[in-house]
N, C-alpha and C positions, 0 to 999 in steps of 0.2 A: 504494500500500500504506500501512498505519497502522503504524509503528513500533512494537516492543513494547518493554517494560521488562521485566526480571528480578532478582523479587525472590522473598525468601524461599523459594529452590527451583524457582520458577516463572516460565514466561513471561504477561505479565501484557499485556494489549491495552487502555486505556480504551475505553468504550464512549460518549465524549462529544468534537463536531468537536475539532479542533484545529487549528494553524497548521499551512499545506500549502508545505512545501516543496519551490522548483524547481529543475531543471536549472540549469545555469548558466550552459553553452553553447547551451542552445536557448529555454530559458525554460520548459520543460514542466514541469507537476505532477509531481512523483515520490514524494511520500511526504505523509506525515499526522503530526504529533505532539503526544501529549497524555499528560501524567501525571495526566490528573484518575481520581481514584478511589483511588491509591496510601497507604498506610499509611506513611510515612515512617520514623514512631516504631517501628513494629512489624520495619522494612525495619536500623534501625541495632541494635535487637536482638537479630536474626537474625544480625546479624554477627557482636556479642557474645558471645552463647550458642551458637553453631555456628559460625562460622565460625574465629576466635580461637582457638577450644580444638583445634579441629581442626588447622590451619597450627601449633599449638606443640607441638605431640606430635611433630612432627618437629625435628629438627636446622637448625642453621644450612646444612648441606652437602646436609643429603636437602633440602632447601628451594630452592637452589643449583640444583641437578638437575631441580627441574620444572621450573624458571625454563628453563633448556635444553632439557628434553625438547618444549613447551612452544612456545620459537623453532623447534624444527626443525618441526615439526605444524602453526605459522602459516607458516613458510616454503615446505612441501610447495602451501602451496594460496596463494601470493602470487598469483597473474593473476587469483584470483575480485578479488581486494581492488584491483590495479589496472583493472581493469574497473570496478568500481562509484565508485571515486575518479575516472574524467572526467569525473562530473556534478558534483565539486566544482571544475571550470576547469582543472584540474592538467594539467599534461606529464607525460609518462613520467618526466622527471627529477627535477620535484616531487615526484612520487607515490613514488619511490626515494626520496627521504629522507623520506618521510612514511612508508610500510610497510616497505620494510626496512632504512631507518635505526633506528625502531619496535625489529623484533626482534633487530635487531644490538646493541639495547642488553638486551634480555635474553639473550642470549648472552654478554656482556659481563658484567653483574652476575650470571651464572651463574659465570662463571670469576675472576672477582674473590673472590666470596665463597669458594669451594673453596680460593683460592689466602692469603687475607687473613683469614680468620675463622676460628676454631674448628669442630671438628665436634661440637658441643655445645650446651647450650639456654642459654649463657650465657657472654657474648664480656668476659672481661678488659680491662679499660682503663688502660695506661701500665703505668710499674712498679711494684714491691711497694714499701710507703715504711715504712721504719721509722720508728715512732715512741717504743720504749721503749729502754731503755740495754742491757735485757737481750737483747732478739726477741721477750720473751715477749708482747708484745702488738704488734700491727701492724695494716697496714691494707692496701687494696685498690680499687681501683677495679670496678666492673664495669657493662656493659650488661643488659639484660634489657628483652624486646620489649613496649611497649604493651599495656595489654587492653581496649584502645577499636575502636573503628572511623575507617578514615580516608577522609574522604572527598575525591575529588577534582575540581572545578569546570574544565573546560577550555574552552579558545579553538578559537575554529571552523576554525582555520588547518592544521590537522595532528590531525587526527580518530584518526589512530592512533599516530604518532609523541607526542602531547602525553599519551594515554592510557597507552601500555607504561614509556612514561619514568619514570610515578610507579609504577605496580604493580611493575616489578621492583625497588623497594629497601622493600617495603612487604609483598611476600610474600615477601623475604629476611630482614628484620623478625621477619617473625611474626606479619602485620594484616592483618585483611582489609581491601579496598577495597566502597566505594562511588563507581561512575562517571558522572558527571554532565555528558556532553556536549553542547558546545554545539547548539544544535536546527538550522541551516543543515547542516551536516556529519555530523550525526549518525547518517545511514542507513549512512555506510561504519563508527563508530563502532560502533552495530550488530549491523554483519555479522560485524565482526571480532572482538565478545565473544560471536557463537553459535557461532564457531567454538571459541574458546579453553572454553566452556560444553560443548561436543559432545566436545573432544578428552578429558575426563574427569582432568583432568590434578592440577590445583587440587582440592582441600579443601571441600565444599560448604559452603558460606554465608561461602569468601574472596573472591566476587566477586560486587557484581551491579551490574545497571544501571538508571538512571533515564534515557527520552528524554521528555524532559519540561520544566517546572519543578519546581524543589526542593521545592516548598510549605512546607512546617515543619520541614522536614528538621533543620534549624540550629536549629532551638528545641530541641532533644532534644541537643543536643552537651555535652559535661560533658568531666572534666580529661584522662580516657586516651586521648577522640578526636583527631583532627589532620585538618583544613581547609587542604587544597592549593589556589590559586586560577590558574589562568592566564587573564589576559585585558587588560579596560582598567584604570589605576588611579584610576579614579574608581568603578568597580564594586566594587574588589576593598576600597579603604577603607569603600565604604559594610557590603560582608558584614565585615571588620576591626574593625566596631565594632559590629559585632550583639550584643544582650544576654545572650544565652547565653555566645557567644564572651569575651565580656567578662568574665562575672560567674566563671565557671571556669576561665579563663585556659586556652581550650584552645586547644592550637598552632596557630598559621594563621599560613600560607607563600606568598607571593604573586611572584608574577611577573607583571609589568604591562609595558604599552608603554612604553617608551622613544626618546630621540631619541639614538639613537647615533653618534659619529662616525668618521669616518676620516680622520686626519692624515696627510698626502703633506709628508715629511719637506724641511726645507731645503734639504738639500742635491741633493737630486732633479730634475735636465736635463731639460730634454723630447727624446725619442730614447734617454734611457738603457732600461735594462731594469727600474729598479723604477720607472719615469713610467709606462712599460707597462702591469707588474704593477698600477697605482693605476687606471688606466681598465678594466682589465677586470675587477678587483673590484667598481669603482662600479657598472660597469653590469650585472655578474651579481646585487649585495644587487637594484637597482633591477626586476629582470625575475626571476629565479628565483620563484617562486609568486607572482608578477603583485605581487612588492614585499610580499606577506604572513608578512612573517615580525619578531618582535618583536625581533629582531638586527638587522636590514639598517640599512644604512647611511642615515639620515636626510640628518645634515652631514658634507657634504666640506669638511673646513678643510683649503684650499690657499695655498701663498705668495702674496702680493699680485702679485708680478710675476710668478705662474705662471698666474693666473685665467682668460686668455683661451686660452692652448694646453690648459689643462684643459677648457674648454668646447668649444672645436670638435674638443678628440679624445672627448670624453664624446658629444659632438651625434654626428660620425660611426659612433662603434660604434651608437649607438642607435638611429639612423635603419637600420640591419641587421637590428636584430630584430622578424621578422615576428609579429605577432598573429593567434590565431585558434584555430581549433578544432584541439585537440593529434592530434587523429587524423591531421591532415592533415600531409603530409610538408615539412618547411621551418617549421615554424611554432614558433619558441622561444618564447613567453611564449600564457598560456592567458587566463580570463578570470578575474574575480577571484570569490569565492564566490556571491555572487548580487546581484542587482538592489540589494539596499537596500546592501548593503554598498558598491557602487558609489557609492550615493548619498551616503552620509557623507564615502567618499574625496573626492571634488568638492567636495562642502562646507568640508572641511578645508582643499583646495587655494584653496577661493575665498579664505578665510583667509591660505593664505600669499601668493597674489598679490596682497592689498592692501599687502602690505611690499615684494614681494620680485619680481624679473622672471622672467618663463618666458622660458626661452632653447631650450626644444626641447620639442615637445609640445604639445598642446592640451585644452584639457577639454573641449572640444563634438565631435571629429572624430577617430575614428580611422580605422583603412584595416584590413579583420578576411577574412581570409582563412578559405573555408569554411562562414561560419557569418555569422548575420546581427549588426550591431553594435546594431541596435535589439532585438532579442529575447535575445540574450547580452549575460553582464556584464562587456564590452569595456570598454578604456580604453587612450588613448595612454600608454605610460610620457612623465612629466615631470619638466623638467630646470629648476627655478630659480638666480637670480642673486641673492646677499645682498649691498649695496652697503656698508650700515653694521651690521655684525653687533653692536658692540657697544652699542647702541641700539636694534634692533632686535626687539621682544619676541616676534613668530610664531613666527620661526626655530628659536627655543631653546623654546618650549611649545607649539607644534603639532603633533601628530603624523597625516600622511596616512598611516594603513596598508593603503598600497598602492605601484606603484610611480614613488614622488615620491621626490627627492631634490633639497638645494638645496647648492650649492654658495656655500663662506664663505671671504674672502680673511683671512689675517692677515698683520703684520707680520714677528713675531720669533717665537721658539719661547714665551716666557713669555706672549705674549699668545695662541700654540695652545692652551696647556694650560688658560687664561683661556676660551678658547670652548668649549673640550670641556665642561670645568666648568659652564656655562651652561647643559647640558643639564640637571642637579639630578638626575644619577645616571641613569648606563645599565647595560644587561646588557651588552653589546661594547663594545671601541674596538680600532680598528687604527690602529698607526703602519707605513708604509711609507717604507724610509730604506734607505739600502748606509753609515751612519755610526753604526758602535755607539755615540760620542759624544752622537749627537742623539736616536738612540733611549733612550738610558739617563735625558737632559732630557726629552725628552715622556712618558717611562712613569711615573717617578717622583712625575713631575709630574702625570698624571691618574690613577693606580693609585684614588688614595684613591675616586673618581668611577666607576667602573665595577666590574664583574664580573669581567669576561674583557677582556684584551687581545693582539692576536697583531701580533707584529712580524715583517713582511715583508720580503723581499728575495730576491735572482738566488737565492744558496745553497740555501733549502727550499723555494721557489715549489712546484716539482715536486711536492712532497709534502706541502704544507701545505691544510690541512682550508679554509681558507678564513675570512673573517671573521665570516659567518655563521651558522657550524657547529657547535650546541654537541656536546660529547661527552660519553660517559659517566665520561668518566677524571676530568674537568672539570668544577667547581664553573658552574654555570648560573641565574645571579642575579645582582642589582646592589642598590645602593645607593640611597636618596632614590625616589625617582620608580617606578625599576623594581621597588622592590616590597620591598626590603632582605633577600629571604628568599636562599635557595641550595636549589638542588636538584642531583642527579644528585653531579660530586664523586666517583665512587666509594665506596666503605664510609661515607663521609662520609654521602653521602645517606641511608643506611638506617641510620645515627645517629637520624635524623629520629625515627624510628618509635620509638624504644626508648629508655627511662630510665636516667639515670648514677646509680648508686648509690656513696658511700663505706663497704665494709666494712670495720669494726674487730673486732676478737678476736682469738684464738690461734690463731698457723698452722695447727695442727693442723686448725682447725675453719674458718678461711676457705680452706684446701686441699682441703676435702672439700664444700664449696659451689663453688668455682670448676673442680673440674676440674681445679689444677695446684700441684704442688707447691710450696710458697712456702718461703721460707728462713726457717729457727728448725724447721718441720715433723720430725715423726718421719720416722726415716728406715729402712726396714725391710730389714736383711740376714738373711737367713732362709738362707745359707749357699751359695743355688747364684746362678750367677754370671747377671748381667741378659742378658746375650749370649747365653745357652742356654736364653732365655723366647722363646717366640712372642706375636706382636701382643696374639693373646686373652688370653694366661699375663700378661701383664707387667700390673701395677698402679700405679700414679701411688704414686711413694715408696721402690717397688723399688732397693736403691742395693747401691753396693761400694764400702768403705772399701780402700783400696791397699795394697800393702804400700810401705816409702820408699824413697827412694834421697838419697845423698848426691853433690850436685854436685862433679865435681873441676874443678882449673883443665886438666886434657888433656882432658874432655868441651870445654870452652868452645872450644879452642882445635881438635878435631875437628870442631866444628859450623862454624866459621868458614871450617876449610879445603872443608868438606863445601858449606857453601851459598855462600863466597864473599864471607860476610857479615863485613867485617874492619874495623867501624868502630871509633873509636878508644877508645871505652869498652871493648871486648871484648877490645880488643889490646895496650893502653896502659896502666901502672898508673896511673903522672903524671898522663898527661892525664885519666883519667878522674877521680880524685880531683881535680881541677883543674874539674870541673863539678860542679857544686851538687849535684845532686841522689846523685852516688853516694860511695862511702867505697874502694871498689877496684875491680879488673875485675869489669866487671857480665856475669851471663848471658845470651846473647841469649832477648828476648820468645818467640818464635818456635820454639825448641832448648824452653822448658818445654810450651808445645803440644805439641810430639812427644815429650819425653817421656812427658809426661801420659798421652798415646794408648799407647805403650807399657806404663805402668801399668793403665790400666782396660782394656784391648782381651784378650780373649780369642780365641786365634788359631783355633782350629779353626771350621772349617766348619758353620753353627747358622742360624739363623733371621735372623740378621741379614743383610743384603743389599748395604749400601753406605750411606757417610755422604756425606751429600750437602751438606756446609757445616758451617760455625758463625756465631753472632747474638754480639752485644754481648759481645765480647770487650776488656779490660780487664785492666792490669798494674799489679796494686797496689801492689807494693812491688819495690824490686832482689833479684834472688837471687844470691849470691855464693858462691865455691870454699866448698865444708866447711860450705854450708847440706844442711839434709835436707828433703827433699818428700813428699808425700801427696796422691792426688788423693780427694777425696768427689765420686763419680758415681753422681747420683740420679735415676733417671727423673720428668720435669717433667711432660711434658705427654704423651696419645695425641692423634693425629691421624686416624680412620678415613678411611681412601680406600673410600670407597661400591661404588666401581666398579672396585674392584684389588682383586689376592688378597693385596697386604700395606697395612701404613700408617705414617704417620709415627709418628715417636718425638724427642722432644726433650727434652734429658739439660740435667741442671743440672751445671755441668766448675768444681770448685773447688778447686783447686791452694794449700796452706796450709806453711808452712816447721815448723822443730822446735819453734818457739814457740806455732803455732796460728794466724800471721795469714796473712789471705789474700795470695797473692802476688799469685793472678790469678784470672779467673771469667770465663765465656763457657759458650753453649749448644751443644751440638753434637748436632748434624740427623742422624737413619738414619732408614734404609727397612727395616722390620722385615716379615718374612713371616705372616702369619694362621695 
């Protein structure tokens, strides 16, 4: 078949050959791709002009919700997608974290955003900063989404997993994508954009696809688009300094290979349970997708007197894992994406065994169960020996991506964190230690040099994602080499997409642009009580000024008996005048919250539902016997739950004495009925 692309609404077929790509397990023709004929310029203004405006009409939360709706519709039909992913080499357990690693992270930045973002066209950032003496002027932070196009360039490694990881913080955003998959892999990329195309779900013209080359794609990019790169970083500098990209300073975010390590901490026996944990990590980075992943473990930096029980327990797991065609039962590692790709890993490795010894493994012979080694893109996983790593230049700038790994002896802990360094920046590093001491020396010590780093041992083994695992929670990017960008992160990620603006003005008017009421803002009591507003009724500003109450010293000393809370400020005249900070027995923090609630809370039975918390609470000053209180509770923010019959409410709680200063200030959270 000839691969099609999907542009401006339509599926698009060239009509001129193209490079044919094969099986990978068998070597057979399977597919054709060509972007000649495409309109590129026409393809990123379509995005612009339809797509953009479409995706921003909605909400942060209705945006949220396709992202979900979206995951369940790919997930309904996952066996089409692992079915067409064996002809990329993949196991069943590759292809799981390639497809529903994929939609687990749209399910993921489904429910991050509902849970982390406004349900509004424009997300607040940090607090409100005063900057006049009076209120009357202030300022603001805010987000608001891109109105570019972002395109994204990926690596042939994860054809679906490399594609949804950018689109869910990107149609969270508020941007459409442009998908630009690598052309080896590209038929399951594809398949799984006619799905997500067919399921109707997406905003037309927030998605389309190029199987292709880019052509001029990148000439047409100006300041609102953003250039996602995953791949090699000798590629990703060359598109880094393209002249459009340059001259507009449009975003470009790169994720490149890297030579990552994993340190097997000093303190670590051979026989113990994290010696264990270090070999079965090595040899899962080394065989999980046949070593294709830009995480896996390059160097193993291991103690100098650990080197040879590292190698013959590294040799014997290795020598367990069969190769061959994943269909076939027993067979843990598949083949790697195709012929040419084979060829470079080889190449690479010839590279490193000019420094370095193979100690398990061969490059001319492997043993392929199923499937033939000369028509498949077979390969022994390999196991090198670095003698003098700090001399040694392959080691630290060669990357075989595939499943090669060399293992590096060091001294001391300061010369581990000296070789990890050596690498000039990865996406991973793991330290594997049962010594929080020497864990805290190696992290410290390479933080600055990597992305992500996970430190291992007996305690979370069971449950730990692994070294080469990125997730969505989790910033996914490194430093120097790997590309210095960050993807995924959570809300972090879909930062990416969207401009920090500082607003200045008058509450009034940066309250009624951001959706939440900011302090100095009017405050609107219109006589009936907020409690007796439904979801719909209530408006940002809506408040109730209290009527007061005067502190006694038998409240303090009722509260104390009541919660138990007898410390010696509250109980002691002496001693508490005997601490700085107060003048006599101080009220407890805790006793003005409740009362507060007691002042603003209206008791009967109304629309309101339950208060489910309070944010950034803070005690400004001491409240003492024969002060008077007031609370100002102003509806701050609505929160619509899309998919509930009520929604959030979040109240600005500010507690003031007979003077006027604030005692105390916090946000307090209801669920209010529609």
């Amino acid at each position: 078949m000839k691969l099609q692309s999907y542009a401006e609404g339509e599926w698009y077929q060239s009509s001129e050959s193209g490079q044919v790509l094969r099986h990978a397990i068998t070597g057979a023709d399977i597919a054709e791709i060509s972007s000649d004929g495409l309109d590129f310029q026409a393809m990123a203004d379509y995005a612009r002009r339809t797509g953009g405006p479409a995706l921003r009409r909605y909400t942060f939360h209705q945006r949220a919700l396709m992202l979900k709706y979206l995951a369940k519709y790919l997930m309904e039909r996952k066996e089409l997608f692992y079915e067409c992913s064996k002809a990329t080499g993949a196991t069943r357990t590759d292809s799981w974290i390639d497809i529903e690693g994929g939609i687990t992270t749209l399910f993921i930045y489904s429910g991050k955003g509902r849970r982390e973002m406004p349900n509004s066209h424009v997300m607040p950032d940090g607090e409100q900063e005063q900057i006049s003496r009076t209120g009357a002027f202030t300022a603001q932070h805010i987000y608001t989404p891109l109105q570019g196009v972002a395109v994204q360039i990926n690596a042939f490694n994860f054809p679906c997993w490399g594609m949804l990881e950018k689109l869910a913080p990107t149609v969270l955003a508020g941007m459409p994508t442009i998908v630009k998959p690598a052309s080896q892999t590209a038929f399951l990329t594809e398949l799984m954009i006619r799905h997500i195309i067919e399921s109707n779900i997406l905003p037309e013209g927030s998605l389309q696809l190029i199987c292709g080359s880019t052509g001029d794609l990148l000439d047409h990019m100006d300041y609102q688009d953003t250039v996602s790169f995953t791949g090699s970083a000798q590629t990703g500098l060359k598109l880094k300094q393209h002249p459009a990209i340059v001259q507009n300073n449009t975003r470009f975010f790169m994720e490149a290979d890297s030579l990552n390590c994993s340190i097997l901490g000093s303190d670590v026996q051979p026989g113990s349970a994290e010696f264990e944990l270090y070999i079965k990590e090595v040899t899962r980075e080394m065989t999980v997708k046949a070593g294709q992943k830009c995480t896996a473990i390059r160097r193993a930096i291991v103690p100098k007197d650990r080197i040879h029980a590292v190698a013959e327990a590294l040799s014997a797991r290795l020598a367990k894992t069969t190769v061959g065609d994943p269909d076939q039962e027993g067979v843990r590692m598949g083949a790697l994406a195709g012929l040419g790709q084979r060829t470079d890993v080889l190449a690479q490795v010839q590279k490193l065994a000019a420094e370095n010894e193979i100690i398990f493994g061969s490059m001319s012979e492997v043993d392929v169960l199923g499937a033939s080694a000369e028509s498949g893109a077979f390969m022994s996983p390999v196991l090198l020996y670095c003698n003098n790593p700090q001399h040694t230049a392959a080691v630290h700038n060669v990357e075989a991506f595939g499943p090669v790994s060399t293992l590096i002896p060091y001294e001391d802990d300061e010369e581990a964190i000296a070789l990890a360094a050596m690498g000039k920046g990865s996406l991973a590093g793991s330290v594997i230690t049962a010594d929080p001491q020497v864990a805290r020396t190696l992290v410290l010590g390479a933080a600055p040099h990597h992305g992500r780093i996970l430190v291992l041992n007996e305690t979370c083994a069971k449950e730990s994602t692994g070294h080469g695992s990125p997730l969505p929670h989790l910033i996914h990017g490194g430093p120097g080499r790997a590309g210095g960008g960050e993807e995924l992160g959570g809300i972090r990620g879909v930062k990416h997409y969207m401009q920090r603006t500082a607003l200045q003005g008058s509450p009034d008017m940066l309250s009624a642009i951001t959706d939440t009421w900011l302090q100095g803002a009017t405050r609107n009591t219109d006589g009936i009580h907020p409690f007796r507003k439904t979801f719909s009724q209530l408006e940002i500003g809506d408040a109730l000024i209290t009527d007061k109450r005067t502190i006694t010293l038998e409240d303090i000393e009722a509260f104390a008996e009541l919660s138990g809370d007898k410390f010696y400020a509250h109980m002691d005249k002496a001693a508490a005048q005997r601490n700085p900070f107060f003048e006599d027995r101080v009220a407890h923090g805790y006793f003005l919250v409740s009362l507060a609630a007691g002042l603003f809370v209206d008791p009967e039975e109304g629309p309101v539902l339950a208060n489910y918390g309070l944010d950034h609470l803070r005690f400004a000053a001491p409240v003492y016997a024969g002060d008077e209180l007031q609370v100002q509770f102003t509806c701050k923010q609505k929160v619509n739950r899309e998919t509930e019959d009520y929604g959030e409410v979040r109240w600005d709680t500010t507690i003031v004495n007979q003077e006027g200063n604030v005692v105390a200030n916090y946000d307090v959270l209801t669920l209010v009925a529609k």
